[in-house]
C-alpha positions as CSV (number, residue, x, y, z in Angstrom):
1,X,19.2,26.6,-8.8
2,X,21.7,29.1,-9.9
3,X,20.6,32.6,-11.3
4,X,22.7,32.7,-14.0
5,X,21.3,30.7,-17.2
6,X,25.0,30.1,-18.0
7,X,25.3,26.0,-18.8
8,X,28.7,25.9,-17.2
9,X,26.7,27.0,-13.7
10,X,23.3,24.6,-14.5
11,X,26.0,21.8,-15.7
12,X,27.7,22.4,-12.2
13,X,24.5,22.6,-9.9
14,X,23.4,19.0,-11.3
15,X,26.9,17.8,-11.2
16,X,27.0,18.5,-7.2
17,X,23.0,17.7,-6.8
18,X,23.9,14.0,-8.1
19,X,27.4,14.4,-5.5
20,X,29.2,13.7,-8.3
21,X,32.8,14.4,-9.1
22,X,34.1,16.3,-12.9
23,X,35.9,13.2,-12.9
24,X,33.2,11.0,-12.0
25,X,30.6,12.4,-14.5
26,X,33.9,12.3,-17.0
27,X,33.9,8.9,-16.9
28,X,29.9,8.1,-16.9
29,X,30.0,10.3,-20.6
30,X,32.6,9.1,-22.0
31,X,35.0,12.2,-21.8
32,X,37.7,13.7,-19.8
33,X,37.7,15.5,-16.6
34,X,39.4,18.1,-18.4
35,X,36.9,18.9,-21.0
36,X,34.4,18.9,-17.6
37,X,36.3,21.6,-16.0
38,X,36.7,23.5,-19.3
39,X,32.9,23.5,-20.0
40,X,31.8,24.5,-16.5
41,X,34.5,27.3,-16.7
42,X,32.9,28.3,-20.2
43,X,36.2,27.6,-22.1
44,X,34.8,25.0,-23.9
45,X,30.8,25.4,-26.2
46,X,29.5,21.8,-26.2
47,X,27.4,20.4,-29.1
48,X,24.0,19.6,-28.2
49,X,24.9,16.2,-28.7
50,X,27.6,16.5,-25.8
51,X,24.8,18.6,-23.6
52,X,22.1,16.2,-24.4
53,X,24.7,13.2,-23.3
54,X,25.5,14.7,-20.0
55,X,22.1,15.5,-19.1
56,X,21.1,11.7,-19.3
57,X,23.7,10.7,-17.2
58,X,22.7,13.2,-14.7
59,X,19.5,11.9,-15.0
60,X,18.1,15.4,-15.5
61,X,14.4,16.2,-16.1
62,X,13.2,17.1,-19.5
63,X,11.9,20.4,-18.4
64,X,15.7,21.1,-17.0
65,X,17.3,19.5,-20.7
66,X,15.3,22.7,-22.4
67,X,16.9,24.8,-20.2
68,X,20.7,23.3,-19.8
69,X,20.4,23.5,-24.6
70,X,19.0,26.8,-24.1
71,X,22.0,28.4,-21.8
72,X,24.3,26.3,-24.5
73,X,23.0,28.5,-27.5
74,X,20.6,25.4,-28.8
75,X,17.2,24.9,-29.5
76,X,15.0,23.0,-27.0
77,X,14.6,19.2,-28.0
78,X,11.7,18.6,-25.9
79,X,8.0,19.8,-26.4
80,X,5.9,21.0,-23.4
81,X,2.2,20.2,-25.1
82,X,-0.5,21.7,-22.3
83,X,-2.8,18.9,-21.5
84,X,-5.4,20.8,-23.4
85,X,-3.6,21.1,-26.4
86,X,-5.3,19.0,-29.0
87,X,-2.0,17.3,-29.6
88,X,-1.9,15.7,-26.7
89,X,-5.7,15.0,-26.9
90,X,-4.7,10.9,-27.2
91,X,-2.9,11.3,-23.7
92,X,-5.8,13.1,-22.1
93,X,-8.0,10.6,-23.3
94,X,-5.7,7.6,-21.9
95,X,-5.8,9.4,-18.4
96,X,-9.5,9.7,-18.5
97,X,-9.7,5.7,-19.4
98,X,-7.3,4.8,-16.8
99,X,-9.1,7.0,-14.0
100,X,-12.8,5.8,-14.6
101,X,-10.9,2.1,-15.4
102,X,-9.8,1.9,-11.7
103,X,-13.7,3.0,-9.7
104,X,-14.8,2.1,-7.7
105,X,-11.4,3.2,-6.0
106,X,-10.1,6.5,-6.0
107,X,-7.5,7.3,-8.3
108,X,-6.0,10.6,-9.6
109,X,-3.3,12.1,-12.3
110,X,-0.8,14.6,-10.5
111,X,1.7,17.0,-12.0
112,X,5.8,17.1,-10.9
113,X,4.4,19.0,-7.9
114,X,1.5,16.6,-6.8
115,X,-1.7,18.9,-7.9
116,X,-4.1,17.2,-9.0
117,X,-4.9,17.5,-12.6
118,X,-8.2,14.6,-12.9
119,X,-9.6,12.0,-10.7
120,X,-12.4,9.9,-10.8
121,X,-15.3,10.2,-8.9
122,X,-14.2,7.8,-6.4
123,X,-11.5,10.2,-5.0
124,X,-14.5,11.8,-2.8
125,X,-13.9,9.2,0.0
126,X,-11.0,11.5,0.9
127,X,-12.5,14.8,0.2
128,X,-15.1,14.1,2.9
129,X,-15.3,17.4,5.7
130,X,-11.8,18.6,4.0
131,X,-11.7,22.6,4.6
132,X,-13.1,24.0,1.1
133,X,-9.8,26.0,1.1
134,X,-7.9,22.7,0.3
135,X,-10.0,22.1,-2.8
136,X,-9.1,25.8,-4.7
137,X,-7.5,25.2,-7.6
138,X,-4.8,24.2,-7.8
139,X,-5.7,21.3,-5.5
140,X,-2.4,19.9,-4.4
141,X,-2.6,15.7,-3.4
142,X,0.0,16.1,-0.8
143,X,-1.4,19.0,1.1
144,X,-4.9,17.6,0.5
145,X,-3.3,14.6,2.8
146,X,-1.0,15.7,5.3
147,X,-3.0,19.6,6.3
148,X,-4.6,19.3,9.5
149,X,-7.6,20.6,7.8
150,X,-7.3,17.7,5.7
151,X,-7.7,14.4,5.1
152,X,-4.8,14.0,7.6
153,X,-7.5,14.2,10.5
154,X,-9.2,10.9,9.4
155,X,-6.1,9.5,8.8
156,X,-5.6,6.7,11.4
157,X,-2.0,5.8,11.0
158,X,-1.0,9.4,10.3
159,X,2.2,8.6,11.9
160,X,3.3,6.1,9.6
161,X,2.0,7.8,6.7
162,X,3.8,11.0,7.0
163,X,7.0,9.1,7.8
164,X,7.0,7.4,4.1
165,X,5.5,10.5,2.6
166,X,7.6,13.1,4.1
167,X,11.3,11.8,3.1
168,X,9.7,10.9,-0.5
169,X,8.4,14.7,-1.0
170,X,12.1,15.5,0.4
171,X,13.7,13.2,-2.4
172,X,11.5,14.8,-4.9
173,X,12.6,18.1,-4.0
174,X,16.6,17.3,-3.8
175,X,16.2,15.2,-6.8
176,X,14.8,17.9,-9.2
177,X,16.2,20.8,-7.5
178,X,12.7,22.6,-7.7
179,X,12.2,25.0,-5.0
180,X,8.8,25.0,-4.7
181,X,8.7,21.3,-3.7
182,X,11.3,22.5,-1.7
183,X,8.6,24.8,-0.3
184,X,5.8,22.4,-0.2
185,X,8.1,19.6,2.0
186,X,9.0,22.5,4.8
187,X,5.5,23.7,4.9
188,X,4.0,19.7,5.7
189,X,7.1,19.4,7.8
190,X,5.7,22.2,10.5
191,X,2.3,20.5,11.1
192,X,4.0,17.5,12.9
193,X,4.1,15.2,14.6
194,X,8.1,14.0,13.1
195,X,9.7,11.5,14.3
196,X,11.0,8.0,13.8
197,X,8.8,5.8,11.6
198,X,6.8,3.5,13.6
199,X,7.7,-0.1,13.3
200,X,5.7,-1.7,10.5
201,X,3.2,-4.3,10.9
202,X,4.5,-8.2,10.5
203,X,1.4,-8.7,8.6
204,X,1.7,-6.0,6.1
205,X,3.4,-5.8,2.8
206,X,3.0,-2.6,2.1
207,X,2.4,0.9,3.7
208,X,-1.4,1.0,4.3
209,X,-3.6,4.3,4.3
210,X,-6.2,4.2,7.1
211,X,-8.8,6.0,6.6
212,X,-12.0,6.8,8.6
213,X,-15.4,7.6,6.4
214,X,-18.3,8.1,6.9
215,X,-18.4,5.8,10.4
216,X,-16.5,3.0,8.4
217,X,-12.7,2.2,8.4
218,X,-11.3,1.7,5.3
219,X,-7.5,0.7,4.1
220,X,-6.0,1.3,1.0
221,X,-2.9,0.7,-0.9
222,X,-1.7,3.1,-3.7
223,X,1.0,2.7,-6.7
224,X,2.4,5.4,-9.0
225,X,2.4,5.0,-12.5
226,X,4.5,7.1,-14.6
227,X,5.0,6.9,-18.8
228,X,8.0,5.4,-19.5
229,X,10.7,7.0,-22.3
230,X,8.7,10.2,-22.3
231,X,10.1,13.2,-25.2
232,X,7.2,15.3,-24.4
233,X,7.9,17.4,-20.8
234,X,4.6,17.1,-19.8
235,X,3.8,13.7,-20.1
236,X,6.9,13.3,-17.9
237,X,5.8,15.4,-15.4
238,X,2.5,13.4,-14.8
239,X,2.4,10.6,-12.8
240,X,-0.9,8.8,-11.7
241,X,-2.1,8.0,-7.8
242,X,-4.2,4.7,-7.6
243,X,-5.8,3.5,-4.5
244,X,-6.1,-0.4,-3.9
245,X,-8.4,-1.9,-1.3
246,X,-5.8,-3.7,1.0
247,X,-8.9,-5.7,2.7
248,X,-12.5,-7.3,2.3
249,X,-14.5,-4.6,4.0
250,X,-12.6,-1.8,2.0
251,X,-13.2,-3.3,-1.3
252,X,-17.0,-4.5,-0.4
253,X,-17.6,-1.0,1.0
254,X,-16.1,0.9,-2.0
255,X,-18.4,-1.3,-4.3
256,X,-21.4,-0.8,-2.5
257,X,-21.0,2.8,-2.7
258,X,-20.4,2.9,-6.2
259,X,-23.6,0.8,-7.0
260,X,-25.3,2.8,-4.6
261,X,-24.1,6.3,-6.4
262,X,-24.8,5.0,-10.1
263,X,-22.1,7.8,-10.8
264,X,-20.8,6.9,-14.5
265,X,-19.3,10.1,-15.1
266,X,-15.8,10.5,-17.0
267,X,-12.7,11.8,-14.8
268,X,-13.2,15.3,-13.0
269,X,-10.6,18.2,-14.2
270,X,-9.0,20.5,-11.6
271,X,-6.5,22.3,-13.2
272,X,-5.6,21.7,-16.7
């Protein structure tokens, strides 16, 4: 990201992050490559309307819209509420619903750079023997998976799953040129094994996550949810984790457990 907050430098950097030509992002806007060239060079102010425009077609974040009106002389259009904020109270509450919804399987929300911000109680089948210093706030999903002090050494397939994980935390980081994910991805990266993915199995239809607890071998399955046409930064930025049972003995085992527990509580709260 550049240093300067100049727009003609931020418009530039996403221009080049999305390998797109002045020409090419002329045409997406509905401008010329010449009033491109004259904005990035700072000969030309655009309206916010103009700014906004050429942000969506960039597909830039909303946290990185603030910033491109801000560097243009304009007012940010987009609120950052603070999941505490009683504002955004009716979204906490949806999280919590969806989380304790989902047990007996694990399920968590995670912010743009995967710490965990609540998860039902049903995330401890993956917590199991994890070194404490994992679970210090703030406790981030994808180091809490791939660490060798982590869930990683009960992962059985942990070939396959860093394969898919690894490329998608790379694609993150390119995609929202944030330097910390940046940092996260290169840090995973070192603890190895890399490689070529390993040939998925026939039977399959999607990536499975082995995991052994507690003497038992479970397999799960997780999606990503994410709020569609967001206008608040935030709720962007969140995106929830839900594990599926991708077999009988999973999906028997996690049920047992949960009878067995009585646990009824609402969603936990790392970091807020």
């Amino acid at each position: 990201m550049p240093t300067q907050e100049t727009f003609g430098d931020l418009l530039r950097h996403w221009r080049r992050l999305r390998k797109l030509s002045q020409l090419d992002l002329a045409i997406e806007a509905g401008t010329s490559a010449r009033h491109i060239s004259f904005v990035e060079t700072g000969r030309t102010k655009p309206s916010s309307a103009m700014v906004l425009r050429l942000a969506n077609r960039l597909d830039v974040p909303l946290r990185e819209r603030n910033r491109l009106l801000v560097a243009a002389g304009y007012a940010p259009a987009f609120r950052h509420s603070p999941l505490k904020d009683p504002e955004f109270a009716r979204v906490r509450d949806a999280l919590e619903r969806i989380l304790q919804a989902h047990e007996p399987y694990p399920a968590v929300a995670l912010d743009r750079r995967w710490n965990i911000l609540l998860a039902n109680s049903a995330l401890a089948v993956f917590l199991d023997g994890v070194d404490p210093s994992l679970l210090r706030p703030p406790v981030n999903m994808m180091r809490l998976g791939l660490h060798p002090g982590g869930l990683a050494r009960r992962i059985r397939n942990l070939p396959e799953v860093r394969a898919h994980l690894l490329p998608r935390l790379a694609r993150q980081a390119g995609n929202r040129g944030d330097p910390e994910l940046a940092s996260l991805y290169e840090e995973l990266l070192a603890f190895g094994p890399n490689g070529e993915a390993p040939m998925p199995d026939p039977a399959d239809i999607a990536l499975t996550i082995r995991v052994q607890h507690a003497g038992t071998d479970l397999c799960f399955i997780n999606t990503v949810t994410t709020f569609g046409v967001a206008f608040d930064v935030a709720l962007e930025e969140i995106a929830i984790e839900t594990y599926l049972p991708a077999d009988e003995k999973t999906a028997r085992y996690c049920g047992v457990v949960r009878r067995w527990s009585g646990t009824t509580g609402s969603p936990r709260e790392h970091r807020l």
